[in-house]
N, C-alpha and C positions, 0 to 999 in steps of 0.2 A: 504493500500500500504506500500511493507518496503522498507524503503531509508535513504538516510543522513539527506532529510530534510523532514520526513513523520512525524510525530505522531499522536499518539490515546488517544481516551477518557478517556479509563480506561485502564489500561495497564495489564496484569495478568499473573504469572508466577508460573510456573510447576518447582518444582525439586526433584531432584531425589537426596535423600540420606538422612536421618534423623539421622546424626551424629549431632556435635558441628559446624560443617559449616553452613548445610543446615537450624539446627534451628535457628541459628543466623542470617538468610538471612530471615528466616521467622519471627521473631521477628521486626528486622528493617524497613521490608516491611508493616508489620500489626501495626505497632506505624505510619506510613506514611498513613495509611488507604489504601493501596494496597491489590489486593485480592489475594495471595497464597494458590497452595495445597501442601506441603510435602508426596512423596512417600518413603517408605522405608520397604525393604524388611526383616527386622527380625519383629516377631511378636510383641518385646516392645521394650523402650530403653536397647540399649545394653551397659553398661559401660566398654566393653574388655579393660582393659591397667592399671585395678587399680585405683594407681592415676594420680594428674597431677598438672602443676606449671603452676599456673593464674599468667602469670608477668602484668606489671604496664600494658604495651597498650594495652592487654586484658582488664585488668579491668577498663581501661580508656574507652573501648569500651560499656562497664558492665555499667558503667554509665551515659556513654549520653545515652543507650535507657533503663534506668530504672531497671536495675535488679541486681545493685551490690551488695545492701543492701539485698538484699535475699539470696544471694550468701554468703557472708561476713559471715549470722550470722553462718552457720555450718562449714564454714571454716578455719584453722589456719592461720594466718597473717604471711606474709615472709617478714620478716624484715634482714636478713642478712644471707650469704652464707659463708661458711664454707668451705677455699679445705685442705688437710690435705696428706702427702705420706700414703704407705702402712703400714708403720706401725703405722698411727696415729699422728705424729708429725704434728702442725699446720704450714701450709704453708703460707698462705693470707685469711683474712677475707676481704667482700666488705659487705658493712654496707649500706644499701639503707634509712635507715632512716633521715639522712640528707634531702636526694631527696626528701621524703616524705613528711617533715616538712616543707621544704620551698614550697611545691606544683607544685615543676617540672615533679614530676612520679605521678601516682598514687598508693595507698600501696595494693602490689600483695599479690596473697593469694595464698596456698595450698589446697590442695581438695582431695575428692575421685572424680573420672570419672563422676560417677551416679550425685552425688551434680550437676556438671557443667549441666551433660545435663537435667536432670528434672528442676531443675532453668530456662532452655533457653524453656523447653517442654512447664511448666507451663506459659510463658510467650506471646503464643499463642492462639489462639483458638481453641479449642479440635477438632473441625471438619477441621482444616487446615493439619492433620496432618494423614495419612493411614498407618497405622502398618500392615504387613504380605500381601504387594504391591511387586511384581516381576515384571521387565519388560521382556517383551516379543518382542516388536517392537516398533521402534523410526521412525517418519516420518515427515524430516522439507521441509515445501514448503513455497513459497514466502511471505504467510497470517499470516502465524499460523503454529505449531507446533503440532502433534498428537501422541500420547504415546498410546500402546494397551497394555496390562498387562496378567499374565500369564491365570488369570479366564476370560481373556477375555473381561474385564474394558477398557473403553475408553475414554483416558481426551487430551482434547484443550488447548490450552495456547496461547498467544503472545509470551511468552522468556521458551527457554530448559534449566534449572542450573542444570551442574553437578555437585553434592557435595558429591558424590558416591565413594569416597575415592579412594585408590592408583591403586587400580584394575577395574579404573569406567568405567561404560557399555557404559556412554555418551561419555566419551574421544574414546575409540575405536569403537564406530559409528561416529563420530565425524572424528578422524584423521586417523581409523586403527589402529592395533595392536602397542602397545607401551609396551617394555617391563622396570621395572621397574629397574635401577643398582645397583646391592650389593656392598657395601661401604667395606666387605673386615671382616667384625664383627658383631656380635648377640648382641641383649640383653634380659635380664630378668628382669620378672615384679612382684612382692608382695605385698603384703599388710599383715600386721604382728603386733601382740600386742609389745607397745613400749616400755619393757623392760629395755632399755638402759637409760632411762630418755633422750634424744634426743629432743631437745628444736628447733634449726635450722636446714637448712634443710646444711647436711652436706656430702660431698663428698671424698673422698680417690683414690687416683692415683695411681697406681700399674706398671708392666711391662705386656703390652698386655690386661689389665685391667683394670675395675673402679668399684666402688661402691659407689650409693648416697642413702642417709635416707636422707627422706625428712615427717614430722610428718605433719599429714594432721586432726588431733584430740587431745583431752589431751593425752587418751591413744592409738590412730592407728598411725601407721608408713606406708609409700608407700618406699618401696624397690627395686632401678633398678640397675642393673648391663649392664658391656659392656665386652666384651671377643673378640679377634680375631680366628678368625674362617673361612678355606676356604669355597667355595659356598658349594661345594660334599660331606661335613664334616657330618653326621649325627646330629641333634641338641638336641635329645631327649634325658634329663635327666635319668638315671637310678632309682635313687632313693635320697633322701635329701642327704644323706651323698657324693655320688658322685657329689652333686652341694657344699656341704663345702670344699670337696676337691679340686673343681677346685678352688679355693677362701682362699687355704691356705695360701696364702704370706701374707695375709692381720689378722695383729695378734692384732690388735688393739681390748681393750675388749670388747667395744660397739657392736663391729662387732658379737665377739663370742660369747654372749650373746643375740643378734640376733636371729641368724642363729641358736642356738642351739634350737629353738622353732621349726625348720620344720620338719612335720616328715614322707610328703609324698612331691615324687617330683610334686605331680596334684597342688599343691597348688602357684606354678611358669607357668608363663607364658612367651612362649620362642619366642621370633620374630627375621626378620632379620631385619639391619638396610638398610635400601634404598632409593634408590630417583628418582625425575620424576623429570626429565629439559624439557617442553617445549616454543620453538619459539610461537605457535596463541594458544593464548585462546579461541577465538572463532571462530566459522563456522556459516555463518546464522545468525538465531535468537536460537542460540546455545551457549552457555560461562559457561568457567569451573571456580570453586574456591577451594579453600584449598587444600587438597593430590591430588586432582583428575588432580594437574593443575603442582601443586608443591611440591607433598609429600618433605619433607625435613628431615633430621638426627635429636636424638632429644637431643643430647647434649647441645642445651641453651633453652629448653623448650618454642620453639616458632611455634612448628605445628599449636596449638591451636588458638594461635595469629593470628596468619598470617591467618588463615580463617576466623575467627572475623573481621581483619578487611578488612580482601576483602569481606564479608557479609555487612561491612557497606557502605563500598565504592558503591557495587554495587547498593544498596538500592538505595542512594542519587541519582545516576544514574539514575537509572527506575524513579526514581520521577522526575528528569528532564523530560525526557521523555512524564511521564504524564501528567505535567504542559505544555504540547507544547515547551519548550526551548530549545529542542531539538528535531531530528529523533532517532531511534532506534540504527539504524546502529551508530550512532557516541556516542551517550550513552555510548554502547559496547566498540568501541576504546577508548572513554575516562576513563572508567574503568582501562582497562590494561595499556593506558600510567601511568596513576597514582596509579595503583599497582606494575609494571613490576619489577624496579628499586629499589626500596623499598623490595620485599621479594628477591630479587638475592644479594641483599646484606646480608641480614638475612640467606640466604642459606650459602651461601661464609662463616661468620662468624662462624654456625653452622659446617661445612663441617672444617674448619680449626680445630676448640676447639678438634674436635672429631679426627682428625689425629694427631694433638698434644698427647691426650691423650691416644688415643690406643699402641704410644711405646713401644717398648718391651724391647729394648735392655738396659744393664745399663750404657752405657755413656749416652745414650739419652735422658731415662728418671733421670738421674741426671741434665742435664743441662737443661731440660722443669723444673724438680723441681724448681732450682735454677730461673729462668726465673718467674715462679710462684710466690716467693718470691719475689725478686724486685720487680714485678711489684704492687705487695701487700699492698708494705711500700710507695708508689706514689700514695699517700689519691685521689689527686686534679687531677691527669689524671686521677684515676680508677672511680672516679665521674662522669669526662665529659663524657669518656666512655660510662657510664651506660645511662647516660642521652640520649646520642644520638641512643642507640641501642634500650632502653625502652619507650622512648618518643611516642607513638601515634600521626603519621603525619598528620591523617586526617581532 
């Protein structure tokens, strides 16, 4: 029976997505002794995006269920951020080592994509997880949950998780068509031999532009840029030179010495930036986590997080659940009250940084610079700051 105050023996849950959310929700669930199956439709892991910035409450997540040390050892350590104008003048350093030492953050890492997710892959059960799984049809009734797949596979469940990212098949069975907002600007993706010597991971503010190196190896760099760009704009690079072109303002030599390694535009990967607001996470015994709920911008590198830790939250959940100390249904509510507020503030944060810096004009970005600076030489706010944004509530 499902209700507020129903529960079951063994509770078991189906999801659908085998990104960095879904394994994370499978990992959490299989340390708790819960039974999961992960579906996901590319035939392996897919690490689209390069790299990627593991901050502290990621990898506070990394090590309550065991897997930061595994992470860690191929990883570069992010110990300090870097913003810097266009042409390379230093504007504000934030220094997380402080945090670190005293044990309020935990110390985030840099990565390649693939590290993060074969780390969270291998952290599961090899048979929890279905590579080259299409859904075909979703079917929630009162009991249980039934998923029929495009070969015509049929799996049961207690709970639906959509982790199925910003285009999920679950959210639109689920709510209906939701389409996803363009934030007004593009970014680009790399990964590039580190040339420049590039020790932190360090960023440049432009008009209309950004550019962050952020070194994820002794010698590999992960390269993203942000550009404004209306939606109808074609986004396809010509070729490398027309991407250093668009990137001229920016003369700093790190840069130039960079960029002068590409020599085909396939080697950039171009996305839009976007976002998913919704009101219910759940329908049923249905609930979404990560992009699929709340794609966000990724100007403070918190997509990652924020599904990590709605992966741990919900665990804890279902485990209630299992334990009888709860029904389903209030599981579920308890999940999203104690997600909701927590990533809409992380959105809000993200969505600010990223209109901040996408400026164009040059009053504007002079006084964001100027603004940048102050806030820079304010050691003891830019701390507490970090603390309360990096901190891992759960």
């Amino acid at each position: 029976m499902y209700g507020k105050h129903a529960a079951m023996a063994m509770i078991s849950t189906l999801v659908v997505g085998g990104g960095i959310g879904g394994l994370s929700l499978a990992r959490e669930l299989t340390i708790r002794g819960l039974p999961v199956t992960v579906l996901e439709k590319a035939a392996q892991l897919n690490p689209i995006g390069a790299g990627i910035i593991i901050n502290p409450n990621a990898m506070r997540v990394l090590e309550r269920n065991g897997l930061a040390e595994a992470l860690r050892r191929d990883a570069w350590p992010y110990l300090m951020r870097e913003t810097c104008d266009h042409r390379g003048r230093l504007l504000a350093v934030r220094d997380y080592r402080p945090l670190y030492d005293s044990g309020k953050l935990s110390t985030g890492a840099l990565a390649h994509r693939a590290q993060l997710l074969e780390t969270l892959c291998r952290g599961v059960p090899r048979e929890a997880v279905r590579f080259g799984v299409a859904v075909r049809s979703i079917d929630l009734v009162p009991d249980r949950v039934r998923l029929e797949t495009e070969d015509h596979g049929v799996f049961e469940a207690d709970v639906l998780v959509g982790a199925d990212g910003i285009h999920s098949q679950v959210r639109r069975h689920a709510f209906g068509e939701i389409e996803p907002l363009y934030m007004g600007y593009r970014s680009h993706r790399m990964v590039v031999d580190n040339v420049a010597g590039v020790r932190n991971f360090t960023e440049f503010l432009g008009h209309g532009r950004r550019i962050g190196l952020v070194p994820i190896s002794e010698r590999r760099l992960y390269v993203w840029t942000t550009f404004n760009s209306p939606r109808d704009r074609p986004s396809a690079l010509e070729s490398a030179d027309a991407f250093r072109a668009m990137f001229a303002q920016f003369t700093d030599e790190r840069i130039r010495r960079l960029f002068s390694q590409l020599r085909s535009a396939d080697e950039i990967i171009t996305t839009e930036v976007e976002e998913i607001r919704l009101d219910r996470w759940t329908r049923g015994r249905s609930v979404l986590l990560g992009d699929a709920v709340h794609a966000m911008t990724p100007n403070i590198g918190q997509g990652a997080g924020m599904a990590m830790e709605d992966a741990a939250v919900l665990a804890a959940e279902l485990e209630g659940v299992h334990a009888r100390r709860q029904g389903l249904a209030q599981g579920l509510e308890n999940y999203v009250a104690r997600r909701k507020s927590r990533v809409e503030t992380v959105m809000r944060v993200s969505r600010e940084v990223g209109d901040e810096g996408q400026l164009s004009g040059v009053i504007g970005c002079w006084l964001r610079n100027r603004r940048v600076h102050r806030a820079g030489r304010d050691r003891g706010k830019m701390l507490a700051d970090l603390e309360r944004l990096l901190a891992y509530p759960g």
